[in-house]
mmCIF entry with sequence, helices, sheets and N, C-alpha, C, O atoms, coordinates in Angstrom:
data_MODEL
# 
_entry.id   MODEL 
# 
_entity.id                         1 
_entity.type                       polymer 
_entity.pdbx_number_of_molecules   1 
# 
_entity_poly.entity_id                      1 
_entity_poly.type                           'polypeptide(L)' 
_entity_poly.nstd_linkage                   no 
_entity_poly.nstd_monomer                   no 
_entity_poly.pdbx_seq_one_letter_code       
;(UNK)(UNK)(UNK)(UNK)(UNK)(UNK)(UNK)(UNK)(UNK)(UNK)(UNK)(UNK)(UNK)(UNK)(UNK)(UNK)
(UNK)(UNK)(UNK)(UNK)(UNK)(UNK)(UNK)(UNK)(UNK)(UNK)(UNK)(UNK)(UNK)(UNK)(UNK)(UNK)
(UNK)(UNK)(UNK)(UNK)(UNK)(UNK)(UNK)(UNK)(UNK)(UNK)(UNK)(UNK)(UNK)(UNK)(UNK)(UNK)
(UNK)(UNK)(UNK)(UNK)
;
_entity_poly.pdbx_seq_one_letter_code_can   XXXXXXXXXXXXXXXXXXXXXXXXXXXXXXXXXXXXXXXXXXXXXXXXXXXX 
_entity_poly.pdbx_strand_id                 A 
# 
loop_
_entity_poly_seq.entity_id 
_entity_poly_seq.num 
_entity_poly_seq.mon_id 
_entity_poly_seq.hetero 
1 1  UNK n 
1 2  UNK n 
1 3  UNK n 
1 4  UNK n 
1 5  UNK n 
1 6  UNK n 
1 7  UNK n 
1 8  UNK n 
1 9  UNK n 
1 10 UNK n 
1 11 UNK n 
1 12 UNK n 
1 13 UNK n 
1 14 UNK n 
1 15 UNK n 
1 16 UNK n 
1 17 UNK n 
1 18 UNK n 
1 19 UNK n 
1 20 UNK n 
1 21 UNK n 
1 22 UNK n 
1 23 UNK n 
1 24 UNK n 
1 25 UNK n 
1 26 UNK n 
1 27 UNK n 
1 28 UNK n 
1 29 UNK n 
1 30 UNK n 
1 31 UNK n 
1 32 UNK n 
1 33 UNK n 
1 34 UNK n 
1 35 UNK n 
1 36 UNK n 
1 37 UNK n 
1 38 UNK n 
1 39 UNK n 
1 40 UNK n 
1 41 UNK n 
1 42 UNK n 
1 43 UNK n 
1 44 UNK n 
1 45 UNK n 
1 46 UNK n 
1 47 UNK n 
1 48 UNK n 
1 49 UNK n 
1 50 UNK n 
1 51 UNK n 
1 52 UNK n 
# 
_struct_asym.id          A 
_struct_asym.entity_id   1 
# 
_struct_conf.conf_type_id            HELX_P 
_struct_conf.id                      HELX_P1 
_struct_conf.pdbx_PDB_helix_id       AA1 
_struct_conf.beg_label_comp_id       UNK 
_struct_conf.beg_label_asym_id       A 
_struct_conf.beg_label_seq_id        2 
_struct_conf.pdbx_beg_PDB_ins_code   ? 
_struct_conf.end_label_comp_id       UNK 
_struct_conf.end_label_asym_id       A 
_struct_conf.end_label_seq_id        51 
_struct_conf.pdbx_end_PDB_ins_code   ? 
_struct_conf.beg_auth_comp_id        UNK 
_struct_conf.beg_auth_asym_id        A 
_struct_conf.beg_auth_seq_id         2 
_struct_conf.end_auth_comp_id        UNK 
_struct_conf.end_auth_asym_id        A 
_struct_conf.end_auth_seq_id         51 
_struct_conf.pdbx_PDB_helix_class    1 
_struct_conf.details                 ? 
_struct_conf.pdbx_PDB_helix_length   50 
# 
_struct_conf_type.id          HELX_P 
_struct_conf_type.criteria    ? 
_struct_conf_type.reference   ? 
# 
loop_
_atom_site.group_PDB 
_atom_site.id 
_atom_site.type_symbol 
_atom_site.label_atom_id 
_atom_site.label_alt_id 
_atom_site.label_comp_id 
_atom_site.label_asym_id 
_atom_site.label_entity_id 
_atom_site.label_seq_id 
_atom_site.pdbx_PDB_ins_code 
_atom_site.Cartn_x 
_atom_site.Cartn_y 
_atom_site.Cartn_z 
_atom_site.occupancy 
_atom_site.B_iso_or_equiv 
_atom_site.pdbx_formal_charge 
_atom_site.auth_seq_id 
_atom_site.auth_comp_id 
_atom_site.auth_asym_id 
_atom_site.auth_atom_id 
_atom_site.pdbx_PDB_model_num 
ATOM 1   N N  . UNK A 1 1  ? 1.437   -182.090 119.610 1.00 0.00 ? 1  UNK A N  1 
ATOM 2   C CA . UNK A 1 1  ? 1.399   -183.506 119.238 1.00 0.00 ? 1  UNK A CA 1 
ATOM 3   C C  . UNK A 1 1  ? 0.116   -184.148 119.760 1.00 0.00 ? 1  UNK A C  1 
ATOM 4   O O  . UNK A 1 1  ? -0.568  -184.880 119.044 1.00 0.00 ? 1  UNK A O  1 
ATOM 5   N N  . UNK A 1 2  ? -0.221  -183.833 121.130 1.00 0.00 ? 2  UNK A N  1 
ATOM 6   C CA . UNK A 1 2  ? -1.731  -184.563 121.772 1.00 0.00 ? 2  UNK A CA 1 
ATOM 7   C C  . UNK A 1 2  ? -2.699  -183.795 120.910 1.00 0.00 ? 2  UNK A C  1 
ATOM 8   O O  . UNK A 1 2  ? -3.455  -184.371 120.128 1.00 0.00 ? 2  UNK A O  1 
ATOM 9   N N  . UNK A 1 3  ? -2.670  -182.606 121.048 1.00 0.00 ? 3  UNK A N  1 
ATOM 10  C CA . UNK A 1 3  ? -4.179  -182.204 119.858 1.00 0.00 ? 3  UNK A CA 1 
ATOM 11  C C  . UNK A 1 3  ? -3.732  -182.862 118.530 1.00 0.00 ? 3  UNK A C  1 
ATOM 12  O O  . UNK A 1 3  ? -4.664  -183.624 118.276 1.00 0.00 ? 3  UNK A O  1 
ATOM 13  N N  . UNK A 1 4  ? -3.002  -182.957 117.747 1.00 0.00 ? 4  UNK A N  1 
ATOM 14  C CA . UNK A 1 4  ? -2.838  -183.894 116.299 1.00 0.00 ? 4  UNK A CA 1 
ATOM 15  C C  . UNK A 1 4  ? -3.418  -185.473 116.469 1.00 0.00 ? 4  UNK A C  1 
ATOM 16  O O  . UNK A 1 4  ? -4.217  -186.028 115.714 1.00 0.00 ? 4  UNK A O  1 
ATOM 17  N N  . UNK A 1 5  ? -2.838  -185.987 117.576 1.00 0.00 ? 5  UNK A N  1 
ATOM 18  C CA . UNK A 1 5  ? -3.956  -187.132 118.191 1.00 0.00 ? 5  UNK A CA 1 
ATOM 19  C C  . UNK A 1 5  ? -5.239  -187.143 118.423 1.00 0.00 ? 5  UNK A C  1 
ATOM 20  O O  . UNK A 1 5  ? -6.093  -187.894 117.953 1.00 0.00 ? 5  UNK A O  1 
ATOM 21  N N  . UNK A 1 6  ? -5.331  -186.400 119.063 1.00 0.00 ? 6  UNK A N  1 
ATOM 22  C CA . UNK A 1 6  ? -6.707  -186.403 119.386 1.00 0.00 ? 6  UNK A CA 1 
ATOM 23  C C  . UNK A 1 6  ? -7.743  -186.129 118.294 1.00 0.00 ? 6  UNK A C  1 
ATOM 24  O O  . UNK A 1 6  ? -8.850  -186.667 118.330 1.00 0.00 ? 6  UNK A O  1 
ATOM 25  N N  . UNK A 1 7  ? -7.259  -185.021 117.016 1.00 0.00 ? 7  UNK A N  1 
ATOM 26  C CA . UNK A 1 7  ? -8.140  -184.810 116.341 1.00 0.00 ? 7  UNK A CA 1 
ATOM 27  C C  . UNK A 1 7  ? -8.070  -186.192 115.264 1.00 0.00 ? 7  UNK A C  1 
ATOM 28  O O  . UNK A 1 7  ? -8.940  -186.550 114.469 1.00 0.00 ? 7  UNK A O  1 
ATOM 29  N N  . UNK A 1 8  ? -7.049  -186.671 115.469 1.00 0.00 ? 8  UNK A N  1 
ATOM 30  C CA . UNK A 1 8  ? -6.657  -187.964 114.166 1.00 0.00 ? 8  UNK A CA 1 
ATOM 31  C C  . UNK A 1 8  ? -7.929  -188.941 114.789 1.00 0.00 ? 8  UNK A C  1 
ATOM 32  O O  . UNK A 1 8  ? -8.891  -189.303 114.112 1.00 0.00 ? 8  UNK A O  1 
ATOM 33  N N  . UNK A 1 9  ? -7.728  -189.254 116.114 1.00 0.00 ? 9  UNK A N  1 
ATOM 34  C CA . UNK A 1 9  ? -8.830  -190.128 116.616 1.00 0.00 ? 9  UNK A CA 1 
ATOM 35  C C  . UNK A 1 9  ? -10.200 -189.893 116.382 1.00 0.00 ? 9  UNK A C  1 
ATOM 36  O O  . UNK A 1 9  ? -11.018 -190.786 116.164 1.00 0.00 ? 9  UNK A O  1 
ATOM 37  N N  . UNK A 1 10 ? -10.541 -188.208 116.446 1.00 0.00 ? 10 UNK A N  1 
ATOM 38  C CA . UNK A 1 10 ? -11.618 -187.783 116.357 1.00 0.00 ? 10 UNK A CA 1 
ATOM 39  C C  . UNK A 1 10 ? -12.109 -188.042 114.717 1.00 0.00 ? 10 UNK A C  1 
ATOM 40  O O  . UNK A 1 10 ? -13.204 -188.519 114.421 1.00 0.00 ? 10 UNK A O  1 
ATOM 41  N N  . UNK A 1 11 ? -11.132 -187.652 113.793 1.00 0.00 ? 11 UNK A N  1 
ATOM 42  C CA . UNK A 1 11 ? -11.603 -188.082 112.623 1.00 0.00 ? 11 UNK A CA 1 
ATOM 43  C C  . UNK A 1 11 ? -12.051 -189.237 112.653 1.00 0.00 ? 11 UNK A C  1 
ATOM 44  O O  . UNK A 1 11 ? -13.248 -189.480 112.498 1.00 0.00 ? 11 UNK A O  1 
ATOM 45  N N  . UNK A 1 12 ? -10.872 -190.404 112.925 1.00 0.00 ? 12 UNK A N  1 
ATOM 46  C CA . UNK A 1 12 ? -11.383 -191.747 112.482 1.00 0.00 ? 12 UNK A CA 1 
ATOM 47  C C  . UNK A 1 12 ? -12.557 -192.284 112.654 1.00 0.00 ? 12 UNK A C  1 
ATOM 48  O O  . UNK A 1 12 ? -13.275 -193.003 111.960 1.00 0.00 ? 12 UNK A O  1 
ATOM 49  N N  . UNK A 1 13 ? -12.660 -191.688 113.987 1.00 0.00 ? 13 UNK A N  1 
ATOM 50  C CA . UNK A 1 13 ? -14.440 -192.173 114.582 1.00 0.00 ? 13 UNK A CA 1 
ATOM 51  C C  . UNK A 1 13 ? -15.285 -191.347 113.734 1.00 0.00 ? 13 UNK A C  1 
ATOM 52  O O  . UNK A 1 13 ? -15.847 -192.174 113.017 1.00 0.00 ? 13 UNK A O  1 
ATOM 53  N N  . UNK A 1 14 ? -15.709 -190.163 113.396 1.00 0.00 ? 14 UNK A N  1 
ATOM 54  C CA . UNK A 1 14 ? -16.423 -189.960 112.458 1.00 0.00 ? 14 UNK A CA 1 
ATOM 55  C C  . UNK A 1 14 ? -16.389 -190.430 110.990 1.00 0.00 ? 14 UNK A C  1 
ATOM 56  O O  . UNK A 1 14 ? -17.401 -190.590 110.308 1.00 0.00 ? 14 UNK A O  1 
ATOM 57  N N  . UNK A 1 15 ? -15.546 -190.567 110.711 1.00 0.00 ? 15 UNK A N  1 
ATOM 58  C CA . UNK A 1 15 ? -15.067 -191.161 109.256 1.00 0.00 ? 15 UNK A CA 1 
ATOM 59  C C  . UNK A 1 15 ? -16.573 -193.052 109.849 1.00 0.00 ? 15 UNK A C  1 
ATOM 60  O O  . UNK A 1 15 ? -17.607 -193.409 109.284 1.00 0.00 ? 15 UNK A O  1 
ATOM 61  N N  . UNK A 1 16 ? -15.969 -193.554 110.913 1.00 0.00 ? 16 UNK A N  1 
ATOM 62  C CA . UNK A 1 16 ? -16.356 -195.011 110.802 1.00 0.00 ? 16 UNK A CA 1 
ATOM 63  C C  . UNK A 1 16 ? -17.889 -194.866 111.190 1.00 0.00 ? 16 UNK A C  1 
ATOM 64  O O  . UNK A 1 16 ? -18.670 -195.755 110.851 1.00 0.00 ? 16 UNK A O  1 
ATOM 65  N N  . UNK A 1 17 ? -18.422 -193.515 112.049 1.00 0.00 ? 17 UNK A N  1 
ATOM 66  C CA . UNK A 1 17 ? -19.529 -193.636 112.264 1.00 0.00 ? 17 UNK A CA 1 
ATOM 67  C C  . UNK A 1 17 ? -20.269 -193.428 110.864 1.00 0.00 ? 17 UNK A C  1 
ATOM 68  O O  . UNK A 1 17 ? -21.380 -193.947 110.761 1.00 0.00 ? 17 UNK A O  1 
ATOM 69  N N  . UNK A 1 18 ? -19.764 -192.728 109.795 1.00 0.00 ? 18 UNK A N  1 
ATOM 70  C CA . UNK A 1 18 ? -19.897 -192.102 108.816 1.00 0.00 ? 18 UNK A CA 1 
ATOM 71  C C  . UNK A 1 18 ? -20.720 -193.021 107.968 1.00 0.00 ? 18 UNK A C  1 
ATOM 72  O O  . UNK A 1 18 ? -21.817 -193.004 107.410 1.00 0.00 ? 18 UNK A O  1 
ATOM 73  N N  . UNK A 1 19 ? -19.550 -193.953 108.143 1.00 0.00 ? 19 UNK A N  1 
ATOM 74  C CA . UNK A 1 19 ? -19.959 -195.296 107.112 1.00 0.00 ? 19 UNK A CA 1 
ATOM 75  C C  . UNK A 1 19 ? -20.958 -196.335 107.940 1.00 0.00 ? 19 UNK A C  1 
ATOM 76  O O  . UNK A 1 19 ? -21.665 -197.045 107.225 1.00 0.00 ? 19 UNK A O  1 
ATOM 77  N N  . UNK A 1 20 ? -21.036 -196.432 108.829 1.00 0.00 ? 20 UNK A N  1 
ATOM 78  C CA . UNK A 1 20 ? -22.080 -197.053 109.424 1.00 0.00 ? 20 UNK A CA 1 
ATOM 79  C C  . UNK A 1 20 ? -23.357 -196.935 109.151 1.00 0.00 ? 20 UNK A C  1 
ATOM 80  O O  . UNK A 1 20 ? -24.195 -197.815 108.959 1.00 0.00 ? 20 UNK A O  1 
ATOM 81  N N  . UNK A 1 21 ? -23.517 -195.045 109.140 1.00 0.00 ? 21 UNK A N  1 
ATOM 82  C CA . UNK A 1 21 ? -24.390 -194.625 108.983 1.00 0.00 ? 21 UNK A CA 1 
ATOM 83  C C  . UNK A 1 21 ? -24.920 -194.808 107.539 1.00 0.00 ? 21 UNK A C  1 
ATOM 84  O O  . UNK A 1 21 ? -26.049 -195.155 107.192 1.00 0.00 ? 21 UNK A O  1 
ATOM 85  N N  . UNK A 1 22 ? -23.979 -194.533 106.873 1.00 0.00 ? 22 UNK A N  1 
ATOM 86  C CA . UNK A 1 22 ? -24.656 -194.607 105.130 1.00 0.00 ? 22 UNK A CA 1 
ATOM 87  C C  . UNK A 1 22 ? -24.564 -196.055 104.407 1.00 0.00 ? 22 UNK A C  1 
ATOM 88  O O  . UNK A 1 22 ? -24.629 -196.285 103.199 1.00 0.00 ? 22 UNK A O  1 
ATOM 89  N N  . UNK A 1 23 ? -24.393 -196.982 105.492 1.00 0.00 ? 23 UNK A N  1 
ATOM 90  C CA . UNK A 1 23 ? -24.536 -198.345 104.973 1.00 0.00 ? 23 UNK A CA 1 
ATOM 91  C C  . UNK A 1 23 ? -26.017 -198.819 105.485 1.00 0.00 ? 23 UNK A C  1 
ATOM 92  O O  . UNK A 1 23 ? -26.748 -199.600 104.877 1.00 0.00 ? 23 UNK A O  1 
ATOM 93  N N  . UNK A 1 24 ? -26.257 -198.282 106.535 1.00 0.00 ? 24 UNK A N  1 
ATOM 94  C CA . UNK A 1 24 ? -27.566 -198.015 107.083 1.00 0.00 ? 24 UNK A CA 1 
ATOM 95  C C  . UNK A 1 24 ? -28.826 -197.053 106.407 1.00 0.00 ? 24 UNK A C  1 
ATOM 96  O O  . UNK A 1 24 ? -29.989 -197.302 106.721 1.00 0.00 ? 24 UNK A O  1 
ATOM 97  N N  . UNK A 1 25 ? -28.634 -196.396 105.848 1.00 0.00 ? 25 UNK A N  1 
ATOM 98  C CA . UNK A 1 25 ? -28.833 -195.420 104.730 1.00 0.00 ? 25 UNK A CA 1 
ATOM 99  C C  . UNK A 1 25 ? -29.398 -196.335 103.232 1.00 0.00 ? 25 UNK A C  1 
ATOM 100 O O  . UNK A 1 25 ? -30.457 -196.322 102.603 1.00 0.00 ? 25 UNK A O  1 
ATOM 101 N N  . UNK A 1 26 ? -28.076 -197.102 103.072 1.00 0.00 ? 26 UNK A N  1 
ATOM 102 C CA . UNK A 1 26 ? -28.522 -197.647 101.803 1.00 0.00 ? 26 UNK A CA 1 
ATOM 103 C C  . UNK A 1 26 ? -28.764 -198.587 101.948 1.00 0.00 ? 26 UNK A C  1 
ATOM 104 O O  . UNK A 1 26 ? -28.970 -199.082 100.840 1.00 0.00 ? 26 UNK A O  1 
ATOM 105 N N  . UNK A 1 27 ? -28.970 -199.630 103.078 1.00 0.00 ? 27 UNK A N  1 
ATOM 106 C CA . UNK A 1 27 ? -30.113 -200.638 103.340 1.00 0.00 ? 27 UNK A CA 1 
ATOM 107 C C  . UNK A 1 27 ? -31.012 -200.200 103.302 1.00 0.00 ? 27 UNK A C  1 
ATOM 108 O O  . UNK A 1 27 ? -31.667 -200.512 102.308 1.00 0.00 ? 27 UNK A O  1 
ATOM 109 N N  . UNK A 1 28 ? -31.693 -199.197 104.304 1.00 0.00 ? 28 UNK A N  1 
ATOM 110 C CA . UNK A 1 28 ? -33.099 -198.624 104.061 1.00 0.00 ? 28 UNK A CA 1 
ATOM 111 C C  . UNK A 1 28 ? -33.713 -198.642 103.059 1.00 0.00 ? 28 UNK A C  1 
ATOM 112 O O  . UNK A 1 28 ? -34.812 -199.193 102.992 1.00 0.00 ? 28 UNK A O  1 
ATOM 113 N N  . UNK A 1 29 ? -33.000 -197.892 101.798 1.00 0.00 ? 29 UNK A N  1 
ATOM 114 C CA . UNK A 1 29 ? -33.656 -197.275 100.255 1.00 0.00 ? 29 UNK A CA 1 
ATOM 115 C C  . UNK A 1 29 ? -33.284 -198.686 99.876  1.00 0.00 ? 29 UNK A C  1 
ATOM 116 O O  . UNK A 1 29 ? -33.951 -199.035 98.902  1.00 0.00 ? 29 UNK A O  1 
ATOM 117 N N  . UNK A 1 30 ? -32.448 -199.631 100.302 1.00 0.00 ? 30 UNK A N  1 
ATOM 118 C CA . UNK A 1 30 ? -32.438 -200.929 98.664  1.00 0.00 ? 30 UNK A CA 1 
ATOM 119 C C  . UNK A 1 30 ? -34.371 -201.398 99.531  1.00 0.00 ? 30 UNK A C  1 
ATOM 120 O O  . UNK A 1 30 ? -35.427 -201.420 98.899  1.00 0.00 ? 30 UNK A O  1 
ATOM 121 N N  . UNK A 1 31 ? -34.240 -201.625 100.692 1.00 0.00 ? 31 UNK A N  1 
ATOM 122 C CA . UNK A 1 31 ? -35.679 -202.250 101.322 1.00 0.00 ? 31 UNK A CA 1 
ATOM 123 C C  . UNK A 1 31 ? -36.999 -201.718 100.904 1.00 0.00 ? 31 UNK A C  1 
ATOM 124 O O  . UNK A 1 31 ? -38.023 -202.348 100.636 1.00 0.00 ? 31 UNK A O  1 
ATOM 125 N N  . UNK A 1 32 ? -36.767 -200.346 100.898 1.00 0.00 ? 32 UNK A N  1 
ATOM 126 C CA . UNK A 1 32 ? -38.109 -199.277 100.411 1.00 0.00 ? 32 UNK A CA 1 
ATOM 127 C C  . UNK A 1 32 ? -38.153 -199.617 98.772  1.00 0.00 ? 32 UNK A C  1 
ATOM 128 O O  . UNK A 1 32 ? -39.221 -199.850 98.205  1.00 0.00 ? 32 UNK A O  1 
ATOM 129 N N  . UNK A 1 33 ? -36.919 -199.616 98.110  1.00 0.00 ? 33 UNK A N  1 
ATOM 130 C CA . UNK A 1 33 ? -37.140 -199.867 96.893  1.00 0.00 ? 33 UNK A CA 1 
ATOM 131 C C  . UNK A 1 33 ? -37.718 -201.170 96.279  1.00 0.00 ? 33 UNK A C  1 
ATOM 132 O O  . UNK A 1 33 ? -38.347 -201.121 95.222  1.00 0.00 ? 33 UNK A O  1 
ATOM 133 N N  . UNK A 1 34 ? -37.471 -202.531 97.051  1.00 0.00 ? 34 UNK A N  1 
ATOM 134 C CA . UNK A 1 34 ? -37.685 -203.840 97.046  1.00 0.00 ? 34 UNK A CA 1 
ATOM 135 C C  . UNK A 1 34 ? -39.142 -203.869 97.536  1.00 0.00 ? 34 UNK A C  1 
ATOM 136 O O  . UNK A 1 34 ? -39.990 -204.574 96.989  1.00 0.00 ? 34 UNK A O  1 
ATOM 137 N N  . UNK A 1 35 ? -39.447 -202.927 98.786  1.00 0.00 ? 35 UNK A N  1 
ATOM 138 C CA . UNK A 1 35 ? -41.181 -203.049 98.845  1.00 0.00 ? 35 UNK A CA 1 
ATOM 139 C C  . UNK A 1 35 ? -42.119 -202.028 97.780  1.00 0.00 ? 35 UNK A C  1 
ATOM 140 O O  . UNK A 1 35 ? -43.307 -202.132 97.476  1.00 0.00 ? 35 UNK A O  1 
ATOM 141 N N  . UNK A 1 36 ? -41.316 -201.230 97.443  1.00 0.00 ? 36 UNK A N  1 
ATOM 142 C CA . UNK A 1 36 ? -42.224 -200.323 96.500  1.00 0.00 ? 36 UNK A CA 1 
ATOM 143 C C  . UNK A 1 36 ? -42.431 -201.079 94.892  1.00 0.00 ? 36 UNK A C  1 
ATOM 144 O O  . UNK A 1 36 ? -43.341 -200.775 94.121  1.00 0.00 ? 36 UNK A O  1 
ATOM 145 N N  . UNK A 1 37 ? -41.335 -202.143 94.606  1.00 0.00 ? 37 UNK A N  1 
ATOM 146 C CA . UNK A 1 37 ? -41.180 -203.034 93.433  1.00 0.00 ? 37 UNK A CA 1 
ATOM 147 C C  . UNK A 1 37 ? -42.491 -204.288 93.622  1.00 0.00 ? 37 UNK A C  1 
ATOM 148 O O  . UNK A 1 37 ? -43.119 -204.842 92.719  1.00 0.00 ? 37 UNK A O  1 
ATOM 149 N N  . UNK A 1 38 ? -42.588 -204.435 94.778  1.00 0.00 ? 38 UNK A N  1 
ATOM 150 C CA . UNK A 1 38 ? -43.241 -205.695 95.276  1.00 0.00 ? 38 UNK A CA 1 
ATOM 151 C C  . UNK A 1 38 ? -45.000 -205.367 94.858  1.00 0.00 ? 38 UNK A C  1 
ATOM 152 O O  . UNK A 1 38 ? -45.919 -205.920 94.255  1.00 0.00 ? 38 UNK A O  1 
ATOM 153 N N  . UNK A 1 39 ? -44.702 -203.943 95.716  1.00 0.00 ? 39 UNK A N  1 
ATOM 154 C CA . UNK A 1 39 ? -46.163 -203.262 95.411  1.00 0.00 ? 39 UNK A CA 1 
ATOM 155 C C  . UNK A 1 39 ? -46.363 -203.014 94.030  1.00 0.00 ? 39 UNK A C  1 
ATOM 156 O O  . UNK A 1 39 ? -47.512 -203.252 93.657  1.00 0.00 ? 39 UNK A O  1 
ATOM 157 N N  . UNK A 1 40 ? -45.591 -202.611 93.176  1.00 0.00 ? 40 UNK A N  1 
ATOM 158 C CA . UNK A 1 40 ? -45.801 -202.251 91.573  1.00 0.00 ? 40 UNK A CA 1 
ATOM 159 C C  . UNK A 1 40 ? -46.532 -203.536 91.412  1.00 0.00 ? 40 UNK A C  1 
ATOM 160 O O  . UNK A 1 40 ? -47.730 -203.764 91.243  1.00 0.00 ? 40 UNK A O  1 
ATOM 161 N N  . UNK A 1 41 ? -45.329 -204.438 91.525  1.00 0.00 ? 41 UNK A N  1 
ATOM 162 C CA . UNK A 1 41 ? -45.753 -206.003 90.831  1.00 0.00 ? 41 UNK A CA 1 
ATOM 163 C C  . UNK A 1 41 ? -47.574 -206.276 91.565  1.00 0.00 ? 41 UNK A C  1 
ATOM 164 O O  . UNK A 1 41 ? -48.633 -206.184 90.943  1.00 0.00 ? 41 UNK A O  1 
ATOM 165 N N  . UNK A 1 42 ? -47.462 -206.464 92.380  1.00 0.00 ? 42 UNK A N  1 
ATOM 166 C CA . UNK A 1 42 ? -48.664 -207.014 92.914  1.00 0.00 ? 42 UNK A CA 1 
ATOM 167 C C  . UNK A 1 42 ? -50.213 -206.124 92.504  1.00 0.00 ? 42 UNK A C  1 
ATOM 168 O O  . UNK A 1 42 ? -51.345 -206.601 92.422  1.00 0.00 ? 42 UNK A O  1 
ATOM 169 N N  . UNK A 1 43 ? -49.762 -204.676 92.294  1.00 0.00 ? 43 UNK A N  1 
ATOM 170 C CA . UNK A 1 43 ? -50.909 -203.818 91.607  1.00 0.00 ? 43 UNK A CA 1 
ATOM 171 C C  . UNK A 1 43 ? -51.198 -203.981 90.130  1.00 0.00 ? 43 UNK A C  1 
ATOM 172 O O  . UNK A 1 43 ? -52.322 -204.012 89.628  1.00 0.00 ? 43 UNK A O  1 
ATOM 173 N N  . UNK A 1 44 ? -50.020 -204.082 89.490  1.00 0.00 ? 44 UNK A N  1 
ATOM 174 C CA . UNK A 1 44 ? -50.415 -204.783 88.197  1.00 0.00 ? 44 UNK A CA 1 
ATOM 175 C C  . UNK A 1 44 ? -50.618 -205.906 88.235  1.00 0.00 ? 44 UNK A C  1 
ATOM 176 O O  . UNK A 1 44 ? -50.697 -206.271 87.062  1.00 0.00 ? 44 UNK A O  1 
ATOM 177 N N  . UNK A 1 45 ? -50.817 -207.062 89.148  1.00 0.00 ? 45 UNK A N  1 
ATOM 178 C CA . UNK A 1 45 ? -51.116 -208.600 88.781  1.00 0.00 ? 45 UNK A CA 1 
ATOM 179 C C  . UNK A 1 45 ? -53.080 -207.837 89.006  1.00 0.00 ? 45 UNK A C  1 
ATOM 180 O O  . UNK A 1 45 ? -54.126 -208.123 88.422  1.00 0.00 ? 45 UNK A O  1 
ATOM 181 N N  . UNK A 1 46 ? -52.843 -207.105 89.816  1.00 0.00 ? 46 UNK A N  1 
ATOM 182 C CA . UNK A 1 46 ? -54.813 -206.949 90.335  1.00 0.00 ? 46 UNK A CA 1 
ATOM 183 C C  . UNK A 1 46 ? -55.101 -206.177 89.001  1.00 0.00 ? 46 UNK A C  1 
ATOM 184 O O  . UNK A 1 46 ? -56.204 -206.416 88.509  1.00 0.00 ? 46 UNK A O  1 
ATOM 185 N N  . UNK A 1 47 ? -54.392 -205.396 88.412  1.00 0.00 ? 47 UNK A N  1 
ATOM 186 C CA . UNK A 1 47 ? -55.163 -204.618 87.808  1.00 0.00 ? 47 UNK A CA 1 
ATOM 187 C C  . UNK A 1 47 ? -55.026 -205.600 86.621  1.00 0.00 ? 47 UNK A C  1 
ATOM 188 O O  . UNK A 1 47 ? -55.989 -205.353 85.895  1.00 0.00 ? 47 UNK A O  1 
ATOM 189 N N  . UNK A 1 48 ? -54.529 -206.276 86.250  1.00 0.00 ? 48 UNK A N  1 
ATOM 190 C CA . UNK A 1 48 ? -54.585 -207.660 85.263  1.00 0.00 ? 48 UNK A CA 1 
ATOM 191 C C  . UNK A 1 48 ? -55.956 -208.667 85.643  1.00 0.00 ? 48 UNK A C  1 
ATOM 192 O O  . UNK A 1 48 ? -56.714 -209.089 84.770  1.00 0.00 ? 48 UNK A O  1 
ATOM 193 N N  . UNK A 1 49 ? -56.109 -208.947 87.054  1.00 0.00 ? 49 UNK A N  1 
ATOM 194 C CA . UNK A 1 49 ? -57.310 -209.396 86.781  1.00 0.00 ? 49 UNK A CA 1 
ATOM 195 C C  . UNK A 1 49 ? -58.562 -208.826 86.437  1.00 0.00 ? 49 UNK A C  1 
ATOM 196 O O  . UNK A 1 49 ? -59.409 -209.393 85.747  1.00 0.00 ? 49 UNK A O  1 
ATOM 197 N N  . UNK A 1 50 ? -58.679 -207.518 87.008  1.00 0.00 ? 50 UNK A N  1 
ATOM 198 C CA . UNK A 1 50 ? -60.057 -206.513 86.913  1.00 0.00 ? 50 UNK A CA 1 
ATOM 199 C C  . UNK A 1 50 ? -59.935 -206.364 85.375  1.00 0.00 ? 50 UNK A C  1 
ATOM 200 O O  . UNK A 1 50 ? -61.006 -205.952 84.928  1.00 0.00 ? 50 UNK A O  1 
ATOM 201 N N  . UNK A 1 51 ? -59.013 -206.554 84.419  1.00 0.00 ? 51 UNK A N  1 
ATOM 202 C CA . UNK A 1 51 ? -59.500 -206.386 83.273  1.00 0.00 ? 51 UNK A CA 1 
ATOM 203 C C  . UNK A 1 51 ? -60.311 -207.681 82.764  1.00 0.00 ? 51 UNK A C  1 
ATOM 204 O O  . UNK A 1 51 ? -61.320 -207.620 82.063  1.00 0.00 ? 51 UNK A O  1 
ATOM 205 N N  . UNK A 1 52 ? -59.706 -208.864 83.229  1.00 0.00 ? 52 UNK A N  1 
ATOM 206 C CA . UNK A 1 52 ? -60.107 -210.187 82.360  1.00 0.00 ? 52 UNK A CA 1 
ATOM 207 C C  . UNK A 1 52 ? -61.088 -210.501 83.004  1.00 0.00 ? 52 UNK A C  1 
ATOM 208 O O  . UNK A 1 52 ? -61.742 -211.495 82.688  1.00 0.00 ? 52 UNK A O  1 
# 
C-alpha cells in the first residue's frame, strides 16, 4: 500500500512538473515566433524602402 503511494505521489509530481515545463516550452516558441515575425516584418519594411 506505501509503495502504491508513494509511486501515485511520484507520478503526480512529474505529471505537474511535466506541465510546467511544456507551458514553459510553449511560451518560449510563441516569443521566438513573435520575434522572428517582428523581424520578417521589419526586413521587408527596409527592403521596401531600398527599392523606392
Amino acid at each position: 500500500m506505501f509503495i502504491a503511494q508513494s509511486l501515485e505521489k511520484t507520478g503526480f509530481l512529474l505529471s505537474k512538473i511535466a506541465r510546467s515545463h511544456f507551458a514553459i516550452i510553449r511560451e518560449r516558441v510563441a516569443d521566438r515566433s513573435a520575434c522572428e515575425g517582428w523581424q520578417t516584418h521589419v526586413n521587408q519594411q527596409s527592403l521596401a524602402k531600398n527599392h523606392q
